[in-house]
N, C-alpha and C positions, 0 to 999 in steps of 0.2 A: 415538799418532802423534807422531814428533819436529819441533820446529820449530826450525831454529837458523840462522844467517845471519850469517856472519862475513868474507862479501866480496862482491866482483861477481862473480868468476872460480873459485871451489871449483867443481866439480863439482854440476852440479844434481841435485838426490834428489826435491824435489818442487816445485809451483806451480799458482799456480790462473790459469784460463784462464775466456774467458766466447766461444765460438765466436758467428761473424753471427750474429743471429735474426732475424726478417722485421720488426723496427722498422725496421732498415738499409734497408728496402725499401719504405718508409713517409716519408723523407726527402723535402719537396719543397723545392725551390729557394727558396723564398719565408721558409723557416724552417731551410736549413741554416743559416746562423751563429748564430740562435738556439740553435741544437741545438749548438753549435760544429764545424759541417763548413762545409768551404770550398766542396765540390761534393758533389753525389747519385751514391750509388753502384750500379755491378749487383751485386743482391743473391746470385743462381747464379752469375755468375763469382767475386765475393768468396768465398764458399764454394767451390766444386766445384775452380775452376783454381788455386786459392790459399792459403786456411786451411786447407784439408784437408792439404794437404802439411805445414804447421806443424804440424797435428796427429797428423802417424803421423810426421815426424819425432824430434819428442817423445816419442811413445812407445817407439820402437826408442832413444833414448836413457836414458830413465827408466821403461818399463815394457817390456819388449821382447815377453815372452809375450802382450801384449795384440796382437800386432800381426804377429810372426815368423811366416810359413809362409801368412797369411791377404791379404796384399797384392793378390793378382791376384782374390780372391774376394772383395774391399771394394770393386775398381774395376772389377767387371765389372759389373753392371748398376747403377738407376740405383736399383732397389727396396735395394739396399746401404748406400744411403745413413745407412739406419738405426742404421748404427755413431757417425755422428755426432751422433746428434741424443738428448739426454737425455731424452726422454721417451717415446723406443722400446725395448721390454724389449731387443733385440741392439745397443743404446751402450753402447761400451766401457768404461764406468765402472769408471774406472781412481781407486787413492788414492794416486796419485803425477803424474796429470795430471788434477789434479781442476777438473771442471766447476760454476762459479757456479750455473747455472740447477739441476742437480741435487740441491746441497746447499738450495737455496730449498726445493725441492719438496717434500725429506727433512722440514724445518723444517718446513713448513707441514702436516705431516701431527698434529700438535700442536695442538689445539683451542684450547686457551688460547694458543700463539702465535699462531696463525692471525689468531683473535680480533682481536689486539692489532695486530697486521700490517696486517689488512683496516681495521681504522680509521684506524693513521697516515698510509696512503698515500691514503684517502679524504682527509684532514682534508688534505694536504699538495699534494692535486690539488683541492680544491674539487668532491669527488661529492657529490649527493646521497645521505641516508640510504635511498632505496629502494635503489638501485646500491650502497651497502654491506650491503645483504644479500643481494642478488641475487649478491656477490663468495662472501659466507659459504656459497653453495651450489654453488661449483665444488670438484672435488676437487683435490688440492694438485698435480699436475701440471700441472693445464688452468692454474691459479690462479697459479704461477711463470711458466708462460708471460705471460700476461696481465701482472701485476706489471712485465717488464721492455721484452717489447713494445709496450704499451700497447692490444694489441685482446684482445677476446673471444673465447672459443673458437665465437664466430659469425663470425670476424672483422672483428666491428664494432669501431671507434677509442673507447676511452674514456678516457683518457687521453694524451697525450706518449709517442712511444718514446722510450730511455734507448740511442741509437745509441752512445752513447761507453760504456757496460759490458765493450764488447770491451779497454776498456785497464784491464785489472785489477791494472798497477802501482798506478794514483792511487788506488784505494778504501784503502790500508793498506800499511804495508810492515813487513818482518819484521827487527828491529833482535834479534840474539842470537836469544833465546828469549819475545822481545817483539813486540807486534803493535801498533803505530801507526796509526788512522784518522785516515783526511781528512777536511777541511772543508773543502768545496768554493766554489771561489770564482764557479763561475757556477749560475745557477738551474739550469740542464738537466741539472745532474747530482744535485741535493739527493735525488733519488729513491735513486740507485746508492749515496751514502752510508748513507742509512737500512736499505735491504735488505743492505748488507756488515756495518752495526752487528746485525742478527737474526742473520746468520748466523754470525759470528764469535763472539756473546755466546750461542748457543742449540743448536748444532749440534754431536752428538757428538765429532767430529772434531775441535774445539778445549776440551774439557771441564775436561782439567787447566794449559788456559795462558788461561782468563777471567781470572786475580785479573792476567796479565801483560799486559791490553788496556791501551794506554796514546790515553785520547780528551784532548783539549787544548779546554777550555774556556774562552769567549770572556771578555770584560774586562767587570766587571760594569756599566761605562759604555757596552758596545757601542753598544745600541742609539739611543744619544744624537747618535754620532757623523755628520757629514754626508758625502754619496757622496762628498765630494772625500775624505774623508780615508780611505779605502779599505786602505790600509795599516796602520792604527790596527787594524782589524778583522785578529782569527784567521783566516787561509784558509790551506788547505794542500792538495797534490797529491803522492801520488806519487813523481812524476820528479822530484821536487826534492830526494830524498832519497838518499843512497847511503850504504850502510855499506863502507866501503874498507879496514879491517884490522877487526881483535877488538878496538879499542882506538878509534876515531879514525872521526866521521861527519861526512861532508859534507850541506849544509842549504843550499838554494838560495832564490835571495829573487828573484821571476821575476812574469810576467805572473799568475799562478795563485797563489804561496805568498808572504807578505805577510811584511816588516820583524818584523811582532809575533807573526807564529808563530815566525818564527826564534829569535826571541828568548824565547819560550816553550818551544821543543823545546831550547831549548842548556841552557837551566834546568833543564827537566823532568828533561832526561838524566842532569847533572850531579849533578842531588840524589838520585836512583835509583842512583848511582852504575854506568851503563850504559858509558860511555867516558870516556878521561881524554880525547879530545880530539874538539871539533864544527869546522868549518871553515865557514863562512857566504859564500858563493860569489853576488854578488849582480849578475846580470846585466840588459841593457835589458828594461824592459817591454814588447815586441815579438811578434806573433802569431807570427814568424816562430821567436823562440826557444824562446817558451813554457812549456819545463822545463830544467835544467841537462842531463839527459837527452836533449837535444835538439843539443846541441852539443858532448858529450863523453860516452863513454862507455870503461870499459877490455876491454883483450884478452888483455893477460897482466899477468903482475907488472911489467914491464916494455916495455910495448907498450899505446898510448892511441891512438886515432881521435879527432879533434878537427875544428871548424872554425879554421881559418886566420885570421878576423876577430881571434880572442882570442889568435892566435901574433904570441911576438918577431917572427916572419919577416913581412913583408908579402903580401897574396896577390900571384901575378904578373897583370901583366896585359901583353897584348900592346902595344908601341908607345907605354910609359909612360915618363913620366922623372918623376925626384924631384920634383920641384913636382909636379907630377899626384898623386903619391903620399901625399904629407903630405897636401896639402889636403884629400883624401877623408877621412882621421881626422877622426873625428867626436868631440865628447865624448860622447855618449847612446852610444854602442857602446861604450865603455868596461867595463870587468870591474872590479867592489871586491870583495879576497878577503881576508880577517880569519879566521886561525885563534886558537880560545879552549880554556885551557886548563882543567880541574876546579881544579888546585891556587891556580890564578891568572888567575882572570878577568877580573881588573883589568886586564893586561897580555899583551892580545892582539896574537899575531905577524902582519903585514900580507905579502900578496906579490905581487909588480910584476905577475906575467903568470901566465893557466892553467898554460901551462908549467913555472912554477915548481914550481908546486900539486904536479902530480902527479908529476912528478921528487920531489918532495921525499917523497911517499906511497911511490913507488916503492925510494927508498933508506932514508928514514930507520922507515917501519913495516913494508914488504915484504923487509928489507934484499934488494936488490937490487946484485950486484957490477957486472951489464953497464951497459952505455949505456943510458939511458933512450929508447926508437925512439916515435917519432909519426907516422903515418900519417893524411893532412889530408884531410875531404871535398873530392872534385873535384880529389884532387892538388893543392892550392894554388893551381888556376887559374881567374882569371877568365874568363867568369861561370859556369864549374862548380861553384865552391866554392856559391856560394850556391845555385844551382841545385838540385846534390842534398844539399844540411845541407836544402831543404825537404822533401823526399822521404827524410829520413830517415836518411843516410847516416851519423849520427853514433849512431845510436838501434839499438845491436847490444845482442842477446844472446848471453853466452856460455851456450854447452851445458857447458861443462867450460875449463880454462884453457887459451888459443890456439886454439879452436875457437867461432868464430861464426856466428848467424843475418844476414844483411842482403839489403836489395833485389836484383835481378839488373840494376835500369834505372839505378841509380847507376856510368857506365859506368866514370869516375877514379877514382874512388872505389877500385874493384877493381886497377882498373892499378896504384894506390899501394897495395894488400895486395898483387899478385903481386911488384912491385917489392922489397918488403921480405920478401920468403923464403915468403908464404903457398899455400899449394896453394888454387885455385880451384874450386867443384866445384859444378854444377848441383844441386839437390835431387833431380828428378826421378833422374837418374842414379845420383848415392847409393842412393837407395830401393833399386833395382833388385838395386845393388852389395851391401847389405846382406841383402837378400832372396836372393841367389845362394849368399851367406854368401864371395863374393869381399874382403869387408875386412869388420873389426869394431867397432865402436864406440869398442873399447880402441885399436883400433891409430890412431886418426885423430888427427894431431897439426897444429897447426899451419894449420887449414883455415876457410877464408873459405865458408860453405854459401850460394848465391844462391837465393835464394827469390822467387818471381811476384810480380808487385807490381801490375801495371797498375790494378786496383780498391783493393787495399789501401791504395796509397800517399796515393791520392787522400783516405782518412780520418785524414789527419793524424798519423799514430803505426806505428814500425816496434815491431820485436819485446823491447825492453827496456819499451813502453809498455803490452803485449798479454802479458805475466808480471806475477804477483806470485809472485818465490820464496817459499817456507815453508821448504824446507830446501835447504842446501848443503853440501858437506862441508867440512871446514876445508884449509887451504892450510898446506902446508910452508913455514917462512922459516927 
């Protein structure tokens, strides 16, 4: 199986997904933010109105025969469902839209992994040792299930669901031919680390890129340090990561990924000789921003969706004048962007605004002849901008270059992709469109794909947070 990853915007070949499972449905109010959800979500509408669509979209893009011809007999009744769900023999178990929960299940048919599994996640949930062997007598199916929802195939709660598994960017991300885990910075995900470390380190499917797992290991004074100094401590996520050319990664220093991973991943890289250049992108500690991912993501080599907070341009607001305008700049909103070289990391290049950033990505490692175009959550207007950057609007996946996943309720959002040349296009209708075999996959250039959002969005992550690529094709420059 190839793993390589040399942009945002190649063409996607493969990625791993972890669809809702009834943990999602398991969320009370009293412990979403514990869990880090901001509300409870409906577990059938998340599924049935919603991820189901991302996931036969992704198919018809990266697997097509899983899904071409069979459309209208996945959605005709409700017993169908079974294509979605990995632990019914008719899941489409696909190795190009590969499911988390299946490869767990694979893994755990391994005795000696099993073994080893069923105890770190006792010891890391506080079971008792009868409950760890009562785990050692489920078979690897029922026992993956269990693992990530936290109930028993009686459905009784035995430990925490791992509601945030659905964002299978944070667990790793795939640098070349390199696999990068997290270190999560809050407890409710410590679980989704440990089950991504078994499967990436045990699982046939990554067999000749284990000696390429790259884990970052904490300061051997960690454990000395006090909660204030939080920062001192390795955490990392994810969204904080972006590889943006063959050469050149960006590294976010965010509510989630800490000063001293940065500065561990810029090292690590450098001495691996993986890029000549890291970019260290470090924005406010803010729920609201959370990953670099969250506020900026690309569309083409020259074409960026951004929030407006981090533009030269001011957002607009209705009915403002300059004094209004200044005085809302805050310092804490402020962007510090430091790129470091391999040859000379002594003398890291600084730049004023994101703008610059990716202007400069765009010409100087994409070479890029046109204008560099920016398209701003909410149209740059207040209070849309902020409105949908929470809902996501900034957090696209590309399927291939100039063709993206994003919300349908981000209403500006759209109007500034149609504004800028993008064709708009329902998912549901696509489906149809592609299933009629009226347009192809190859032919879609340039297209904004809106996808359901009403439950999705509510769980804090669009579709760049619900991918981890493994492969991409590489991009012409």
């Amino acid at each position: 199986m190839k793993i390589s990853v040399t942009s945002e915007i190649g063409t996607l070949k493969r990625l791993l997904v972890h669809s809702p499972d009834s943990g999602l449905g398991k969320v009370v109010p009293s412990k979403a933010q514990d869990w880090l959800f901001e509300d409870i979500v409906h577990l059938d509408t998340i599924r049935k109105n919603e991820y189901d669509y991302y996931t036969k979209i992704l198919l018809y893009f990266l697997d097509p025969d899983k899904i071409k011809g069979k459309l209208a007999a996945i959605d005709d009744t409700a017993a169908n469902r079974n294509f979605y769900k990995p632990e019914e023999k008719d899941f489409f178990k696909s190795d190009k839209v590969i499911e988390l929960q299946w490869l767990l299940a694979e893994i755990l048919t391994d005795q000696n992994t099993k073994s080893k599994l069923v105890a770190s996640v006792c010891a890391i949930e506080g079971c008792s040792y009868q409950l760890q062997k009562t785990l050692m007598n489920y078979n690897s199916t029922d026992l993956a299930k269990t693992f990530i929802s936290g109930a028993s195939n009686e459905k009784q709660l035995l430990f925490p669901p791992i509601p945030n598994f659905i964002f299978t960017r944070d667990i790793g991300i795939t640098i070349k031919d390199h696999i990068l885990l997290n270190k999560p910075a809050k407890k409710a995900r410590t679980r989704e680390a440990l089950l991504a470390r078994y499967i990436f380190f045990n699982h046939q499917l990554f067999e000749n890129y284990r000696d390429n797992i790259i884990e970052l290991s904490d300061t051997n004074h960690h454990f000395l340090l006090p909660k204030e100094d939080d920062d001192k401590k390795i955490t990392l996520e994810g969204g904080d990561i972006m590889v943006v050319s063959n050469n050149h990664l960006l590294v976010g220093v965010s509510e989630r990924t800490s000063s001293e991973a940065a500065v561990k991943i810029t090292n690590t890289i450098f001495q691996m000789g993986l890029m000549d250049k890291v970019t260290i992108v470090k924005i406010p500690k803010k729920r609201d921003y959370m990953h670099i991912d969250t506020v900026f993501t690309q569309v083409k080599r020259d074409v960026w969706v951004m929030l407006g907070n981090f533009s030269r341009k001011a957002v607009k607001h209705e009915d403002e004048n300059a004094v209004e305008r200044i005085l809302e700049i805050k310092k804490e909103e402020k962007i510090k962007i430091l790129q470091f070289h391999r040859k000379s990391p002594e003398h890291p290049i600084s730049f004023e605004s994101l703008e610059d950033l990716l202007v400069d990505i765009s010409k100087n490692d994409l070479n890029c002849e046109n204008e560099v175009k920016f398209i701003f959550s909410g149209n740059n207007e207040f209070p849309y901008s902020a409105r949908e950057q929470w809902t996501d609007s900034c957090n696209l996946l590309a399927l291939k270059e100039g063709v993206v996943l994003g919300y349908d309720r981000n209403d500006k959002t759209t109007e500034a992709f149609r504004q800028s040349g993008f064709t708009i296009i329902d998912v549901k209708d696509l489906l149809q469109q592609l299933e009629a075999g009226t347009i192809t996959v190859d032919s879609i250039k340039d297209t904004f794909i809106l996808m359901p959002s009403a439950e999705l969005s509510r769980a804090r992550g669009g579709f760049h947070c619900m991918s981890m690529p493994l492969w991409r094709s590489s991009i012409e420059q």
